[in-house]
N, C-alpha and C positions, 0 to 999 in steps of 0.2 A: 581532245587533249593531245598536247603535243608529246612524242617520243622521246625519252632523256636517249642523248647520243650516245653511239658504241665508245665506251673504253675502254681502252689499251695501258697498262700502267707501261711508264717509260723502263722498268727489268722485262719485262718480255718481249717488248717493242725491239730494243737493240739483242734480247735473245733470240728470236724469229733472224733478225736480218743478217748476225751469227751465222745461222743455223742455215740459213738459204746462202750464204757468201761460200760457204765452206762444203757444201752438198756441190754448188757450182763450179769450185776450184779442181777439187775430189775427183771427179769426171776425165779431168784434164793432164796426159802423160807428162812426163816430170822431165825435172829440168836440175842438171847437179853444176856448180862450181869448183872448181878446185885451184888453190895456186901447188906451182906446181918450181922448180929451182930455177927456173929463166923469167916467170912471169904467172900468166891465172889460163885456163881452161876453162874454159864455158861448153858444155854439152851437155845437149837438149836430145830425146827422142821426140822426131817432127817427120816422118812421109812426106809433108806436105815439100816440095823445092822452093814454093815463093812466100807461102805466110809465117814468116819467120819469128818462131820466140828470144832468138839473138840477135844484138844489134850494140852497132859505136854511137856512140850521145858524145865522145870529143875526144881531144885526145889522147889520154890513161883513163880514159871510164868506158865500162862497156855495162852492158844491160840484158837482163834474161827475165823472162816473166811466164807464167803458166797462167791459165782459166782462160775469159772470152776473149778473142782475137781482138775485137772493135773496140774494148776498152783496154787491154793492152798496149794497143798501138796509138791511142788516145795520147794515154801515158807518156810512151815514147817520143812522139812529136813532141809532146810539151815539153818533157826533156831537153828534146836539142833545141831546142828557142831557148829557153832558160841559159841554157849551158851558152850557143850562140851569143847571147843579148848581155849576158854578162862576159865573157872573154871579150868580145869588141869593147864595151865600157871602161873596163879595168885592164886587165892583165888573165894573159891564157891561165897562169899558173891559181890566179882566184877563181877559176871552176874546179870545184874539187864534188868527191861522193860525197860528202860529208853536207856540203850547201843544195845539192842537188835531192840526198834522202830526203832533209829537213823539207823543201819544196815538194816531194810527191807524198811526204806523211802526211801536212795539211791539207793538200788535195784529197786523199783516201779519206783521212777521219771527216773532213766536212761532208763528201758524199755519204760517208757510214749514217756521220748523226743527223742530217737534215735532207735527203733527198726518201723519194719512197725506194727507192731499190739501192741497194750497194753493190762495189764495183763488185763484180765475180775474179779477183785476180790475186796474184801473188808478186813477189819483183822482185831482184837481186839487182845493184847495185855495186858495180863490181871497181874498185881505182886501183892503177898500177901504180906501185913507188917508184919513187927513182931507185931505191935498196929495196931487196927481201921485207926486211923489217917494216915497212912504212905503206907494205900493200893492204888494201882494206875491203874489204864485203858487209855490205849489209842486206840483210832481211825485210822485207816490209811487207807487212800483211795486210787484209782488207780493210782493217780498219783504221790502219796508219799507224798501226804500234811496228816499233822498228828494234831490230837486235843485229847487233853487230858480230859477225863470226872471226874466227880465225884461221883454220884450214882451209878448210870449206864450205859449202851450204847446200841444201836439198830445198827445192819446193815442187807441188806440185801432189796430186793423189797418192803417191808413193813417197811422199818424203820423207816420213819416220821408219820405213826399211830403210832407203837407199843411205841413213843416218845411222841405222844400226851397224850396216856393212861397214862404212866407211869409219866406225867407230876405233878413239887411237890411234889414229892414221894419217902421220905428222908427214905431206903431201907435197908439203914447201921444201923437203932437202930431195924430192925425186926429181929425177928428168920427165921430161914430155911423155915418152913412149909408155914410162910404168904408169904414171898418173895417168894418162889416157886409158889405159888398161883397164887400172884400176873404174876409173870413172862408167868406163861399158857395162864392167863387171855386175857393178851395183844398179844400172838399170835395169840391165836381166835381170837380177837377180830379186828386183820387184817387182819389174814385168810377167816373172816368172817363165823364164825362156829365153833366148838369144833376142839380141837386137841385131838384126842385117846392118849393116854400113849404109846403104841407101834410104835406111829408116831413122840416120843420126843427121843432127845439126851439130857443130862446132866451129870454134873458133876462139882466137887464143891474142891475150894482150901481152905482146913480144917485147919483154925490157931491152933485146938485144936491136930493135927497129930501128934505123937511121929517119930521122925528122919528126917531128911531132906525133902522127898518128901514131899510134902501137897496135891496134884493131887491125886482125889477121883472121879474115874466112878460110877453114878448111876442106875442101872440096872433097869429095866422093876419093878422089885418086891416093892423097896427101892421109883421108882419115884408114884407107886402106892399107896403107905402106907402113902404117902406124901400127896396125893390130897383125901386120905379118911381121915386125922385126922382131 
């Protein structure tokens, strides 16, 4: 007599892959956005110097992402070919965050509902305006559901601290130096302890940049000079 096959109903099926996406991410130190009165702030706690959760996809968008390295940078690549293949086609200015979320939300959600494993990650999407007014962030989760912020955004094991901290913290009329401040604050302050300079990634999309790129790595020297003014 044959076995009737294991079943799985499809609510606990996508609740398990949930449940394992989010245990995977959880693991993985965080990663805050903020804009800030010249342009956005990206910083990451990373030790690592080269496997980098920040990075430029073109140029007013930049990109931050928490959980596994290999499907991160997955991501990332795809990014800049999308971004690449469309700016060559059309016009620099029809690469926006907005075309780019849409493109990594259906990638997340297809791997969520049809591969055996889901990615383990999180992503920001970060575009700089040409005005204050017109800068934008978005959220995308593992499953490709996507929320758009407005100050800022937290992802990563610690995001709902470094959320609570940063809670009412209209981040867009500061300078650099208090936004940066601010930003270290709230990862100690969910790390529970000081973060070293050596143990930050950053990097800032500059409205003030002469020619197209605005994606600005801040070095060891630059994030230091920062937290002594």
């Amino acid at each position: 007599m044959s076995q009737a096959p294991f079943y799985v109903s499809p609510e606990q099926l996508m609740k398990d892959r949930a449940d394992f996406a989010r245990k995977g991410i959880a693991r993985g130190r965080s990663v805050v956005v903020l804009r800030y009165d010249e342009g956005i702030l990206l910083l990451a706690e990373n030790p690592s110097p080269t496997l980098h959760k920040i990075a430029e996809i073109y140029d007013r968008i930049g990109f931050a992402a928490v959980g596994k390295y290999n499907e991160f940078e997955t991501m990332r690549q795809a990014g800049v070919r999308y971004a690449d293949l469309r700016g060559y086609s059309y016009h620099r200015s029809d690469v926006t965050a907005r075309g780019l979320t849409n493109a990594y939300a259906q990638t997340l959600a297809g791997v969520f509902t049809t591969e055996s494993k889901p990615f383990e990650v999180e992503l920001v999407v970060a575009e700089l305006g040409l005005t204050a007014e017109t800068d934008q962030l978005y959220r995308l989760s593992y499953d490709g559901s996507v929320i758009d912020e407005t100050e800022h955004v937290a992802i990563g094991g610690q995001a709902d601290d470094i959320t609570a901290t940063l809670k009412d913290l209209s981040t867009s009329v500061l300078p650099l130096r208090e936004v940066f401040d601010h930003g270290v604050r709230a990862l100690a302050t969910a790390a529970s302890g000081t973060v070293p300079t050596q143990d930050l990634e950053a990097a800032v999309l500059d409205r003030n940049a002469s020619g197209h790129r605005t994606f600005k790595r801040l070095s060891d020297a630059m994030m230091a000079q920062l937290r002594e003014d």
